[in-house]
VOMARGU-338471 format. One line per field, with one value per atom (N, C-alpha, C): residue number from 1; x negated, y negated, z negated. Coordinates in steps of 0.001 Angstrom, whole numbers, plus 500000, padded with zeros to 6 digits. Each point is the difference from the previous one (the first is absolute). Example, Ala and Ser with C-alpha at 12.3 -4.5 7.8 and 13.67 -1.06 7.14 Angstrom:
% residues 2
n <- 1	1	1	2	2	2 .
X <- 486810	500890	499100	500350	499180	500770 .
Y <- 505690	498810	498800	498950	498810	498910 .
Z <- 492200	500000	500000	500720	499940	499270 .
END
This chain:
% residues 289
n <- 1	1	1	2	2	2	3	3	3	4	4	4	5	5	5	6	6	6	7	7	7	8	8	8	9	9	9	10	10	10	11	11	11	12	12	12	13	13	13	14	14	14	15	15	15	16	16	16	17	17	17	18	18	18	19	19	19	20	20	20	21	21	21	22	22	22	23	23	23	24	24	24	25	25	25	26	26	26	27	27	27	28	28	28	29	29	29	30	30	30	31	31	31	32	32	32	33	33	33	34	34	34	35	35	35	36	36	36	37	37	37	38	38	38	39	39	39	40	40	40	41	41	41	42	42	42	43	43	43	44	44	44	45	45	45	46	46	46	47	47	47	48	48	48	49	49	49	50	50	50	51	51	51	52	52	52	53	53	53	54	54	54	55	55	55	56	56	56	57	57	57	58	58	58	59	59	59	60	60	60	61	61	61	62	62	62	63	63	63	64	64	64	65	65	65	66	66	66	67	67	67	68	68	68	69	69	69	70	70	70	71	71	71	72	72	72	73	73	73	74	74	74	75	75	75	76	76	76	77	77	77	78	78	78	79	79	79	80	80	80	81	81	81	82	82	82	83	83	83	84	84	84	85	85	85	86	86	86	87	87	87	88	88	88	89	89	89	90	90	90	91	91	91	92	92	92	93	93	93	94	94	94	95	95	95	96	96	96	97	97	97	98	98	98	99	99	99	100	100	100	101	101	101	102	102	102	103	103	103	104	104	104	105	105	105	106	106	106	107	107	107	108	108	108	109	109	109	110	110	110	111	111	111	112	112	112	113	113	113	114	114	114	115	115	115	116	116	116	117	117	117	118	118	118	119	119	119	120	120	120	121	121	121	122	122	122	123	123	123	124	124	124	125	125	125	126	126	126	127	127	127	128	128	128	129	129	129	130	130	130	131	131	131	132	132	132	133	133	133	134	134	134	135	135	135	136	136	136	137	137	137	138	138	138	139	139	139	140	140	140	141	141	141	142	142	142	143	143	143	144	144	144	145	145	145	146	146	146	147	147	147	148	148	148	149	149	149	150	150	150	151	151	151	152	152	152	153	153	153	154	154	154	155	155	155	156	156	156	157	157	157	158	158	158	159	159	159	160	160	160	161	161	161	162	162	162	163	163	163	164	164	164	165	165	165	166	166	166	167	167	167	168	168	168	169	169	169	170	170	170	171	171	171	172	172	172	173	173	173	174	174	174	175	175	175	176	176	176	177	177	177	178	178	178	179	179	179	180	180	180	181	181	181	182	182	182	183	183	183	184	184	184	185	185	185	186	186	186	187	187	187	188	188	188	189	189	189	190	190	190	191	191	191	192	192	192	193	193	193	194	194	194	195	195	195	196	196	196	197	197	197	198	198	198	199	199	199	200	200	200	201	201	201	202	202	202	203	203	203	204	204	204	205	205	205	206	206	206	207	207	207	208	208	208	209	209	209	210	210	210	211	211	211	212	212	212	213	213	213	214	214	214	215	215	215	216	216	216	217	217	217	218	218	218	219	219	219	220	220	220	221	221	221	222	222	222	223	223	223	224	224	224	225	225	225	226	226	226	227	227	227	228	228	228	229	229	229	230	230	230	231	231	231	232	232	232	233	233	233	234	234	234	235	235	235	236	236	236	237	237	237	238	238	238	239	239	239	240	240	240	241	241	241	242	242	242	243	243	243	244	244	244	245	245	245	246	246	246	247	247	247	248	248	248	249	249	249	250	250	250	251	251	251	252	252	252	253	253	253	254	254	254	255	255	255	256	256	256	257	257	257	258	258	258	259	259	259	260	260	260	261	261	261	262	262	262	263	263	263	264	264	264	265	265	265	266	266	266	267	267	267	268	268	268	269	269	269	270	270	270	271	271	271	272	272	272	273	273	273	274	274	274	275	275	275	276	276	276	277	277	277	278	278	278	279	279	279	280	280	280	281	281	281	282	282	282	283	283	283	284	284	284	285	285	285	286	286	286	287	287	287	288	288	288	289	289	289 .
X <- 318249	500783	500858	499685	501080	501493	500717	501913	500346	499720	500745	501546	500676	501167	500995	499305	500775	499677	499165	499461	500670	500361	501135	501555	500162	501613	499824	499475	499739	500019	499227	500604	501061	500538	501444	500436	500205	501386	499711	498846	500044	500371	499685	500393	502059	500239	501675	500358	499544	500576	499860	499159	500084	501116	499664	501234	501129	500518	501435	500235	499181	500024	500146	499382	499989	500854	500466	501240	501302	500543	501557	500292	499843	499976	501791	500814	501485	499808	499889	499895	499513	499217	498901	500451	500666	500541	501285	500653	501450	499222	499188	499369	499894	498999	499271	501606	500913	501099	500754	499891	500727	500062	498157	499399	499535	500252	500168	501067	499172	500965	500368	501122	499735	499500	500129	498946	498882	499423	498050	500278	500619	499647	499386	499651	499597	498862	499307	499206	498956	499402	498712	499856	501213	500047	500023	501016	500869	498879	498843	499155	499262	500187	498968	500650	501740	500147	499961	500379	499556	500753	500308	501293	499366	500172	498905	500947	501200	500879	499826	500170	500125	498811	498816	498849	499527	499180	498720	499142	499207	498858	498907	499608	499044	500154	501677	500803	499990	498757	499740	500876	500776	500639	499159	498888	499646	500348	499750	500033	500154	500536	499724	499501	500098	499606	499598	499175	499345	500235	499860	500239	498733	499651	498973	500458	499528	500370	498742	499545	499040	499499	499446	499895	498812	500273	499200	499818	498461	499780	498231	500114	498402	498605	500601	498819	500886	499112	500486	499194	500288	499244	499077	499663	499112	499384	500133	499321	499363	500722	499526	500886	499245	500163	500187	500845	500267	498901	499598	499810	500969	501340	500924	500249	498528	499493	500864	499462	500599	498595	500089	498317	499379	500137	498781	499642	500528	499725	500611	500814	500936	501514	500294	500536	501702	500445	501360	501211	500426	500871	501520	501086	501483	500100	500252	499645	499570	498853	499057	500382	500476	500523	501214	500773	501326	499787	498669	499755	499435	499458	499697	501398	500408	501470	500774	499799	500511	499589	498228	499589	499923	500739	500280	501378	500613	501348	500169	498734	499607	499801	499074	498852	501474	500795	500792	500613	499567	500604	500957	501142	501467	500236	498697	500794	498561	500123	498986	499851	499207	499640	498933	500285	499456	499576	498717	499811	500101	500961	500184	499191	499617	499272	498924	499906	498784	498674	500677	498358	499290	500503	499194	499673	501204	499418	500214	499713	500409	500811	500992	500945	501192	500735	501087	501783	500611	501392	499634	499470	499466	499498	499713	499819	501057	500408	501633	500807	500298	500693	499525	498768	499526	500036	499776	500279	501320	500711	501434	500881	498866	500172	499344	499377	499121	499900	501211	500810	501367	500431	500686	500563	498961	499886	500462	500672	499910	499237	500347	498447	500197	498804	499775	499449	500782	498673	499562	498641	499307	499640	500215	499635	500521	499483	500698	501299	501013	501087	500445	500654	499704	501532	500961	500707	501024	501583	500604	499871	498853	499313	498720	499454	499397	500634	501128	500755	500609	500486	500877	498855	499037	498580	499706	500249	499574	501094	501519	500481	499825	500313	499846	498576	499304	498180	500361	501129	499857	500175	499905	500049	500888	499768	501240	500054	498867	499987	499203	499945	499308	499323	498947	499206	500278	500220	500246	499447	498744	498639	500774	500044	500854	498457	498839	499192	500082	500439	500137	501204	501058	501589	500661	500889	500759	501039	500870	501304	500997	500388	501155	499069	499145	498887	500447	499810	500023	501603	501000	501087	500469	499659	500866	498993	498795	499569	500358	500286	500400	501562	500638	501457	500278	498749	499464	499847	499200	499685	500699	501270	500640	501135	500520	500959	499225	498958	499422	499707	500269	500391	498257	498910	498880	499353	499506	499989	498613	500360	498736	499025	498766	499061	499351	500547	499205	498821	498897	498818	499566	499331	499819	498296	499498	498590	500202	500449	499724	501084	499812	501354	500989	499807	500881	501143	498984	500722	500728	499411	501149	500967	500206	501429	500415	499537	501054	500180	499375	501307	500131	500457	500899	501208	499846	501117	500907	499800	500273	500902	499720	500379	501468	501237	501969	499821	499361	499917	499671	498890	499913	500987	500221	501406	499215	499498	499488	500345	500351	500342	499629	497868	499742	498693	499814	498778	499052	498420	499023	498587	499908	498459	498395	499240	498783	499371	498760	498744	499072	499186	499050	498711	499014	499005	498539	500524	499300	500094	499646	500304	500359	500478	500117	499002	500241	499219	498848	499316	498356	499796	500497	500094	498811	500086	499585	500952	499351	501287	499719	501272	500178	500520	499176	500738	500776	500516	501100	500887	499593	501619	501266	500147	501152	500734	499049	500167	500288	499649	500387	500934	500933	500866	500997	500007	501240	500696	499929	500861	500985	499645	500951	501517	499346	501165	500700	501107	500998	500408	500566	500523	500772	500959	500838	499067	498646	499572	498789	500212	499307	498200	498650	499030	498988	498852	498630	498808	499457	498351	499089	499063	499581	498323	499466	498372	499145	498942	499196	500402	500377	500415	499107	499232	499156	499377	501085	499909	501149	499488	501268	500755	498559	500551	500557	499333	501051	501591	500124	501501	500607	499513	500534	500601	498853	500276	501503	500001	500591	501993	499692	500794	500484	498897	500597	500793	499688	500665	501378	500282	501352	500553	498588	500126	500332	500961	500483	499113	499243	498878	498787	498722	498756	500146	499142	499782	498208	499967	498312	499863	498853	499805	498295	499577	497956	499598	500444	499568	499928	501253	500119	499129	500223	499706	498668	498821	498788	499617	500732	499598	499140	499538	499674	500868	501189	500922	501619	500774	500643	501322	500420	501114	499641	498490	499176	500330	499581	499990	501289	501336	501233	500604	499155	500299	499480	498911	499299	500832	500140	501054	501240	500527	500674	499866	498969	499840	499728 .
Y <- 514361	499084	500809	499739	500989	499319	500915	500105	499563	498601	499206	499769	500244	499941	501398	501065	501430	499969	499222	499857	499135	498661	499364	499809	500963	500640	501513	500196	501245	499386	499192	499174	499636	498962	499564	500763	500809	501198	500644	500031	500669	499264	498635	499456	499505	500172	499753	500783	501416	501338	499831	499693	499767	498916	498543	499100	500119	501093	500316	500719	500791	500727	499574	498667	499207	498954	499522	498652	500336	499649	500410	498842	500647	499151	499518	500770	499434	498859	499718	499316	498589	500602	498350	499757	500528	499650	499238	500619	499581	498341	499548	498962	498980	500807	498869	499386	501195	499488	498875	499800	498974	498607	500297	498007	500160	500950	499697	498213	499598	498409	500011	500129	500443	498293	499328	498740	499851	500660	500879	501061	500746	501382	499782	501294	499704	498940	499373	498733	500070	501230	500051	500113	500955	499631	499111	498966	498839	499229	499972	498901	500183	501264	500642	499587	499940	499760	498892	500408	498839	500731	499004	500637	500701	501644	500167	500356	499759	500092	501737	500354	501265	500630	500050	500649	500702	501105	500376	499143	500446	499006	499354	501203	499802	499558	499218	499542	498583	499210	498731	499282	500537	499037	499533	498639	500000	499075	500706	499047	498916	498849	498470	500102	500100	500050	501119	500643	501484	499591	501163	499344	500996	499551	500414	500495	501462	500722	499595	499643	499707	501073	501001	501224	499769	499967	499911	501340	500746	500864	499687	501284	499838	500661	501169	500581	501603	500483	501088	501069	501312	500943	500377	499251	500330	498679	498955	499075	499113	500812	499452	498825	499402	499012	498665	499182	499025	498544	500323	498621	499091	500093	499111	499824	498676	499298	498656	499622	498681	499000	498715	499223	500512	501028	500668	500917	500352	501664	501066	500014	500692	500357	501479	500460	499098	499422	499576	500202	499378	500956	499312	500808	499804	498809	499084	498903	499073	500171	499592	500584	500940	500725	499189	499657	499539	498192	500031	498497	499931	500752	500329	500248	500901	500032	498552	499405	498350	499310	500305	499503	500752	500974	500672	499042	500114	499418	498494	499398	498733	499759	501084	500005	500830	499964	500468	501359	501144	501239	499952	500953	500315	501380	500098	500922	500866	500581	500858	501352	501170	500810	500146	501092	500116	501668	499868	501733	500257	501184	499833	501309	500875	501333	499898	500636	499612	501226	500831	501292	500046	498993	500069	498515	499464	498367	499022	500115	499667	498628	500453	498870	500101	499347	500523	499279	500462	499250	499083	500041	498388	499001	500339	498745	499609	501074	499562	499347	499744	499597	498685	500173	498313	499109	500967	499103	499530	501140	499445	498636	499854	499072	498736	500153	498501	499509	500679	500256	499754	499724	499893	501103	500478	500898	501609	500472	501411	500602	501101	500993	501445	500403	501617	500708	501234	500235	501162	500097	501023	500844	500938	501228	501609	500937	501505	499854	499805	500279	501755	500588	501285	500106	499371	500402	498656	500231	498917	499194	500893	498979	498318	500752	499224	498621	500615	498518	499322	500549	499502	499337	500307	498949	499022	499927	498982	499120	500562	498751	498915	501063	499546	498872	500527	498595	498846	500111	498934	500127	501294	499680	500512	499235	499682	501590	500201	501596	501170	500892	501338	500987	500214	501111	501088	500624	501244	500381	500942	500423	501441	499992	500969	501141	500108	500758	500833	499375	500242	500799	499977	500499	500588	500928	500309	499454	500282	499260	499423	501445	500140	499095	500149	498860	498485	499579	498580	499799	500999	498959	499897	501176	499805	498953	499633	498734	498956	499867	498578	500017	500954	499838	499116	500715	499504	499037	499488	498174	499578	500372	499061	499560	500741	499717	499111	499367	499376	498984	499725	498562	500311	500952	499661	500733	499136	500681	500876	501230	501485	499311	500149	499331	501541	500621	501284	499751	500838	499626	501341	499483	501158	499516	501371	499637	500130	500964	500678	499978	500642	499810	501232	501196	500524	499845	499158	499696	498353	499446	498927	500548	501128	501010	500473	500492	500597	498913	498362	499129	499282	500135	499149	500953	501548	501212	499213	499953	499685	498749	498906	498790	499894	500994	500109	500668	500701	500584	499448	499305	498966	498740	500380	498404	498959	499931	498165	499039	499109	499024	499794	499659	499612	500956	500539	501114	499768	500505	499116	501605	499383	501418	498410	501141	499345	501205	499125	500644	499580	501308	499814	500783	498961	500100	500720	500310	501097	501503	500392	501576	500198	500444	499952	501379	501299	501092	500429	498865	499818	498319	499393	498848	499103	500720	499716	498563	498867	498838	500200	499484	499834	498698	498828	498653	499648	500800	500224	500590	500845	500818	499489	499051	499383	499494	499474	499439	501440	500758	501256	500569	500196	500346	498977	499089	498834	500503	500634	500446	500927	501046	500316	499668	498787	499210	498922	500313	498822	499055	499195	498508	500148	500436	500740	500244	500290	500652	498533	500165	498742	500585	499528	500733	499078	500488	499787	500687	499238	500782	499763	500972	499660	500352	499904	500188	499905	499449	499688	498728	499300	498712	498609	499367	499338	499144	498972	498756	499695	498749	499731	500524	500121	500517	501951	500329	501532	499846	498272	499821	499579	499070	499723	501464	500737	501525	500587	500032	500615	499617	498413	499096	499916	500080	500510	501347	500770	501156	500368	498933	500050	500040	500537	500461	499009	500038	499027	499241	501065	499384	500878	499536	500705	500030	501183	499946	500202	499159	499499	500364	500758	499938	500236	500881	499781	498767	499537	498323	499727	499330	498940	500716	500735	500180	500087	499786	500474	498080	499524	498429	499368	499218	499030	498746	499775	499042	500593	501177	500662	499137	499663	498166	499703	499359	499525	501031	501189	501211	500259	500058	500450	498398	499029	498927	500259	500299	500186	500994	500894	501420	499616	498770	498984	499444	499517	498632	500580 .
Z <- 387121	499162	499017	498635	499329	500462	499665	500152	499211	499631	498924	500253	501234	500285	498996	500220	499603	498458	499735	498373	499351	500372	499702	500018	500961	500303	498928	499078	500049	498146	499861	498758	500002	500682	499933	499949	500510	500165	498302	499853	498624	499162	499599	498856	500201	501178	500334	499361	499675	500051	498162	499556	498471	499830	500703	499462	500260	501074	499646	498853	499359	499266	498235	500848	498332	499532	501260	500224	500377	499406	500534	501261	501570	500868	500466	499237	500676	499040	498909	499254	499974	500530	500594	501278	500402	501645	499678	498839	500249	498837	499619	498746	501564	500505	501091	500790	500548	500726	500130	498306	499185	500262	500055	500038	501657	500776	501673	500198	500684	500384	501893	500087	501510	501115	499064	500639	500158	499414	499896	500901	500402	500724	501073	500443	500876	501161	499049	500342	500788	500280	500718	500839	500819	501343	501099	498741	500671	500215	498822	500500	500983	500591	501053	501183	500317	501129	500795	501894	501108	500761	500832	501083	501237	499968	501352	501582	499787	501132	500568	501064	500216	500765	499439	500030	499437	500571	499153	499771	498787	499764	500890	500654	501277	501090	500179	500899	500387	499147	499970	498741	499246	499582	498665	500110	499120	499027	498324	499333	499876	499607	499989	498549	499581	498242	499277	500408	499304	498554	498806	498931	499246	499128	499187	498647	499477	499009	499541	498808	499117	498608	500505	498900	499393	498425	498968	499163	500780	499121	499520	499345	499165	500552	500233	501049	500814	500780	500557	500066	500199	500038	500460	501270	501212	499990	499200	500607	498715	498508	498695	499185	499389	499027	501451	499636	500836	499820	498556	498910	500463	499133	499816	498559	499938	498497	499949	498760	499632	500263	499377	499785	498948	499442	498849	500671	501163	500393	499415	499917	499002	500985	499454	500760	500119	501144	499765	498836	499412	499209	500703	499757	500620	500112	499073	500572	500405	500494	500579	501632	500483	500929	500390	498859	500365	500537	499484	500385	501570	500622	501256	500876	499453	500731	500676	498619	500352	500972	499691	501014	501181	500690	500956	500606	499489	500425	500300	499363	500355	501072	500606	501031	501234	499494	501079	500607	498576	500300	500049	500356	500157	498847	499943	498421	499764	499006	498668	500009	500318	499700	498805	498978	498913	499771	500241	499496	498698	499549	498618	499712	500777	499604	499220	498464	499313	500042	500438	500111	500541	501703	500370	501082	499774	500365	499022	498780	498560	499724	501104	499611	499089	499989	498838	500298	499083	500058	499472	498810	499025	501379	501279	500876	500619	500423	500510	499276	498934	498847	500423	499395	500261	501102	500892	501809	499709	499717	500446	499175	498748	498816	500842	500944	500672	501549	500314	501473	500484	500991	500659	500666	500543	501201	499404	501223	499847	499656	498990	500009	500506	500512	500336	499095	499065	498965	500842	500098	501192	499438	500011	499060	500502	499739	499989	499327	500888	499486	500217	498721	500173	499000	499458	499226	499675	499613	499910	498719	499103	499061	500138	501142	500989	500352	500922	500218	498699	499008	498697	499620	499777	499306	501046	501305	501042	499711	500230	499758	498311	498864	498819	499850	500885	499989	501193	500406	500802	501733	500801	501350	500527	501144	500805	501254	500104	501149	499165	500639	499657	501027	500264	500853	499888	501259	500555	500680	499439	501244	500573	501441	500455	499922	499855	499932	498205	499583	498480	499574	501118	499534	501416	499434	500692	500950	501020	499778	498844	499192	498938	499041	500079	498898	500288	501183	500578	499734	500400	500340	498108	499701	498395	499362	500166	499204	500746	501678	499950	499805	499722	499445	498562	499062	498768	499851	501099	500507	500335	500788	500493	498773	499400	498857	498885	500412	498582	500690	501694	500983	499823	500115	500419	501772	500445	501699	500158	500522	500254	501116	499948	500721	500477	501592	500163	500585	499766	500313	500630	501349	501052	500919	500246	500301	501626	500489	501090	500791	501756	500436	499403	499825	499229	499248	498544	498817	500208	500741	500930	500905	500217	500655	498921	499044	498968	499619	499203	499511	500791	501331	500543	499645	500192	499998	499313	498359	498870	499951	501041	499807	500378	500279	500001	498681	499296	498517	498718	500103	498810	499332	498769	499560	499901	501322	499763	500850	499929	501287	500727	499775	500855	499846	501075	499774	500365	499261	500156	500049	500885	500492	499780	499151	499911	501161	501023	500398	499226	499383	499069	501549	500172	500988	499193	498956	498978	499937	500357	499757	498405	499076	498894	499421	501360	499641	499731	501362	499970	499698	500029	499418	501238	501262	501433	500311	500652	500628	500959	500471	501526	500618	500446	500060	500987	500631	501252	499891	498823	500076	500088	499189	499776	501694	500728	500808	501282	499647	501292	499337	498823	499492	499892	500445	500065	500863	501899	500707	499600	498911	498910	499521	499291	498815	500988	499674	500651	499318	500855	499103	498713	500123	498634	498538	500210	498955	499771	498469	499510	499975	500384	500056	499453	499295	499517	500539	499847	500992	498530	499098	498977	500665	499068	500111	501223	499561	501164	500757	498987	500746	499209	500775	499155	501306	500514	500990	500379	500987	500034	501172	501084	501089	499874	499033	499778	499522	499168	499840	501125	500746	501516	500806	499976	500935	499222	499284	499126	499766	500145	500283	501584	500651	501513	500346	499075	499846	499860	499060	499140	499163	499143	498596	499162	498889	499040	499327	499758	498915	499917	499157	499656	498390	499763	498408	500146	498715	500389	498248	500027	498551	499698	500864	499446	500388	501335	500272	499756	499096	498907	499023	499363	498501	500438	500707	499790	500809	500419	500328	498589	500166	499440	499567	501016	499394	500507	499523	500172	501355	499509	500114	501902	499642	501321	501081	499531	500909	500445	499222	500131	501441	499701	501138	500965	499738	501753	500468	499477	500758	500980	499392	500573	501038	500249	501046	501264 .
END
């Protein structure tokens, strides 16, 4: 399998390293600061939470209401072109995306993930913009975050959180961008594969300025881009009640949301499912029932 993981961290990091170079980032930090509303902050978590009393996840306390992250991307590295057409066959355009979104939130998501990476899952901010123009809901913009230009363009398009692949960054990396995030009232979404990198960000979680702290399990390897549809579920004894949690990929039924929901976990983020369904909406219900 090529290393599309070290090839795409390997871009990002390069093109960060030009746009600091080209943007005056106090500048745009102290612009974005401005139109921060502290009645918007913070939003993505909140829609994620459920009261789990004083357990671990694997402690029975399950869910009553799992909640569904609804991610709208275009295709992925390992798995291609999604065909996410219109009725000509024609490739989606923003809004046409932002009109799906709607109908996500119809169908009962609790909030929006948006891949905005264009090199190599050719999505863009121009979608985020638009989701967030035909929504309600929180958004995640999902992407290599690699620089506090990163987040200044996430919030300026519209969302409400920001990704933090702990495989992609350091410590001093993670806490100074979700410091970045947190002063612009947007919440760090860390994303962890393994039991490891689910011990280093729990480490993290008395250090980060966020209120409410939020660990994604991605059941993807990101390195070999290998799944694993249990992981999530043998890494819940882990995460404790305190910490807000997501189980992402490889989730595509209802009974993997049930398991999942028995678990503890706040929520799922579902994004090839849907986007490769036949009636996107339909699919995001059954996940439900």
């Amino acid at each position: 399998m090529r290393p599309y993981f070290d090839e795409i961290v390997a871009f990002h990091r390069k093109r960060a390293i030009a746009d600091m170079e080209n943007r005056n980032f106090e500048e745009l930090f102290e612009l974005a600061k401005e139109k921060a509303k502290p009645e918007k902050s913070f939003q993505f978590n909140k829609a994620l939470k459920f009261e789990k009393g004083t357990h671990t996840l694997n402690d029975g306390v399950r869910n009553p209401d799992i909640k569904i992250i609804a991610e709208i991307k275009r295709q992925s590295p390992s798995k291609g072109d999604f065909g996410v057409t219109n009725k000509a066959g024609e490739a989606k355009n923003s809004s046409e995306l932002a009109e799906l979104a709607k109908d996500f939130e119809m169908a009962g998501a609790s909030a929006i993930s948006v891949l905005t990476d264009e090199e190599f899952f050719k999505g863009s901010l121009n979608d985020l913009k638009a989701v967030e123009g035909d929504t309600t809901l929180p958004i995640l913009r999902k992407d290599f975050t690699m620089s506090g230009l990163d987040i200044v363009d996430a919030f300026n398009a519209g969302a409400s959180a920001v990704l933090l692949i702990v495989a992609a960054l350091d410590y001093p990396e993670i806490i100074n961008l979700a410091q970045i995030a947190s002063r612009l009232g947007l919440d760090s979404i860390i994303e962890a594969h393994n039991k490891n990198e689910v011990r280093k960000t729990l480490a993290l979680r008395d250090t980060l300025p966020i209120g409410e702290f939020c660990v994604v399990v991605n059941q993807r390897d990101l390195k070999t881009f290998e799944e694993y549809p249990d992981r999530a579920l043998e890494l819940a004894i882990q995460i404790h009640n305190d910490v807000i949690s997501i189980a992402a990929s490889c989730i595509n039924s209802g009974k993997a949301v049930r398991e999942i929901a028995d678990a503890g976990y706040n929520a799922v983020l579902v994004g090839e499912h849907l986007m490769k369904a036949d009636d996107p909406p339909a699919a995001l219900k059954s996940l439900l029932s």
